[in-house]
N, C-alpha and C positions, 0 to 999 in steps of 0.2 A: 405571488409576484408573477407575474406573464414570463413568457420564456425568453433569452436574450435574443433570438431570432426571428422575435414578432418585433421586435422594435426598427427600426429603418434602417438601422444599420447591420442588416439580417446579412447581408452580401459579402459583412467583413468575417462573420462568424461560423466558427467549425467546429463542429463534435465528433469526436473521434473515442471510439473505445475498443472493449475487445471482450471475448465470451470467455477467455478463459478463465477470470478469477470465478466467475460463477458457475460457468462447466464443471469443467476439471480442468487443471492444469496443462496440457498439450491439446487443446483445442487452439489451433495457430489459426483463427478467424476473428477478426475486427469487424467494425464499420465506421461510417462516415456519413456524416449530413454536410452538406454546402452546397455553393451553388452549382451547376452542372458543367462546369467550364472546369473546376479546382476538381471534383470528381473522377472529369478525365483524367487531366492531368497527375492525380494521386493512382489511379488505376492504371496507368502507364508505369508511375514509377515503382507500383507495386511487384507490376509482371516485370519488369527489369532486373528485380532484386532477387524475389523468388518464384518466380514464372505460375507465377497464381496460388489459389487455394481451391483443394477438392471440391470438384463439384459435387460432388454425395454427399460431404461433412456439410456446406453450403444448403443443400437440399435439405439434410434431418434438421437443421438449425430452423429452417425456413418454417418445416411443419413444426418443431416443438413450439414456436412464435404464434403462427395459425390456430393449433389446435389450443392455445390457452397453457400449455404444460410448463412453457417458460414465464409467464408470467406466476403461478403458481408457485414454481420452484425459486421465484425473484424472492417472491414474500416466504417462504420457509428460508430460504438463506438468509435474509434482511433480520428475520429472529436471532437465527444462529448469531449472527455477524455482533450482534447487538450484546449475546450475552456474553462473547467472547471478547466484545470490548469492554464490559462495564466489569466482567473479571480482573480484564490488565490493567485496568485505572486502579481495582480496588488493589492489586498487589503493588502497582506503582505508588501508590499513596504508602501503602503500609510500609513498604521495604527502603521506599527511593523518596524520606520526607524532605529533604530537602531541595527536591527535586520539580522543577515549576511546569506542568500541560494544563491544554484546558482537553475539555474529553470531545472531540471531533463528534460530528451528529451526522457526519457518514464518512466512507473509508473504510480502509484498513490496516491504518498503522495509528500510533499514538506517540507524537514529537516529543520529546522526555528534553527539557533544555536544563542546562546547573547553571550558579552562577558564578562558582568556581573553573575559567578558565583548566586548572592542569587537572582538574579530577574526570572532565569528559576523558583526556589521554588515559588516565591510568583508568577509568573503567570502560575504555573502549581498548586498550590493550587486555586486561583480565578478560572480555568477550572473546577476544581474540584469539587469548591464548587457551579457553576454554572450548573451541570449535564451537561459538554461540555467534550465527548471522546478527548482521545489522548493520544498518547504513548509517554515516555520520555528516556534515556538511558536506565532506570534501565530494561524495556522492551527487551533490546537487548546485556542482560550479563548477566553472570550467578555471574557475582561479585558483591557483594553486598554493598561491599566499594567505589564501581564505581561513580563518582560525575558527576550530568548530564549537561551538557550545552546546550543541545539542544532536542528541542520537535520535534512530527512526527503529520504530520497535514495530514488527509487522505482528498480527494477529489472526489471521486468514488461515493458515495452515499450523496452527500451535495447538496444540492438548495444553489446557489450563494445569494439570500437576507438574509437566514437566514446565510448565513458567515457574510456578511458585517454587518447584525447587532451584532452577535458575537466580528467581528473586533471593530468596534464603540464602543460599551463598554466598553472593553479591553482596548483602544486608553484612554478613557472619563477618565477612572479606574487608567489608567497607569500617563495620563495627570494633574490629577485633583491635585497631592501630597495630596490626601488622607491618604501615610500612609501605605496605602496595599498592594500598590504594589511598 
């Protein structure tokens, strides 16, 4: 499929990202494609907010780009990303069968929805009360009457055992009719 900003309405369209997730983590540089008027303009508002980004960090990004290093390092991560998602589908499956995703073909989280309205509460409470991250609708509304049915399971920065044993518990927790969940 051609890119959405070959099509004619290139003018309305903006790409916006950022190097961290593929860096490391505290890499606070982004970019932006659009047209050069909305570039000012985002480049204003950038330096308003945090009066720019390094130009050295800005410069090593620029040659890892140039000399080929970052696109190399796209496709080694692009692996990683892959087998660390097709792990979380497999424990989601196993652990969480009642549990309905389709497996995202890029990303890096994995949308986990029930169809049991109170059991997202009670297992977004046990995460909670487990010091286990995750985001749930209310994450992704500005409404506040919004009812969630489904969790957001990141996989970017997870070691695959300590999922499964996350999952296994959840499974033991969810299985046991304890009550709690």
């Amino acid at each position: 499929r051609p890119a959405i900003r070959s099509t004619t309405a290139a003018a309305q369209v903006v790409y916006m990202g950022t190097f961290s997730k593929v860096l490391f983590n505290n890499v606070r540089l982004g970019y932006l494609v659009a047209d050069s008027h909305l570039v000012q303009q985002m480049a204003a508002l950038h330096w308003s907010l945090s009066r720019g980004t390094s130009g050295l960090l800005q410069q090593w990004v620029a040659e890892l780009i140039k000399s080929g290093t970052y696109a190399r390092h796209l496709r080694r991560m692009r692996t990683v990303y892959r087998h660390k998602r097709d792990d979380m589908v497999t424990l989601a499956r196993k652990y969480l069968p009642d549990a309905q995703f389709s497996v995202p073909s890029g990303g890096l989280q994995l949308y986990v929805r029930f169809s049991e309205p109170e059991k997202i509460h009670r297992i977004s409470d046990w995460l909670s009360d487990n010091h286990i991250q995750f985001a749930d609708t209310g994450n992704y509304t500005f409404d506040t009457n919004a009812t969630s049915d489904f969790i957001v399971l990141g996989f970017a920065n997870t070691d695959v055992n300590e999922c499964k044993t996350v999952f296994e518990r959840l499974y033991q927790t969810l299985d046991s009719g304890s009550g709690r969940l």
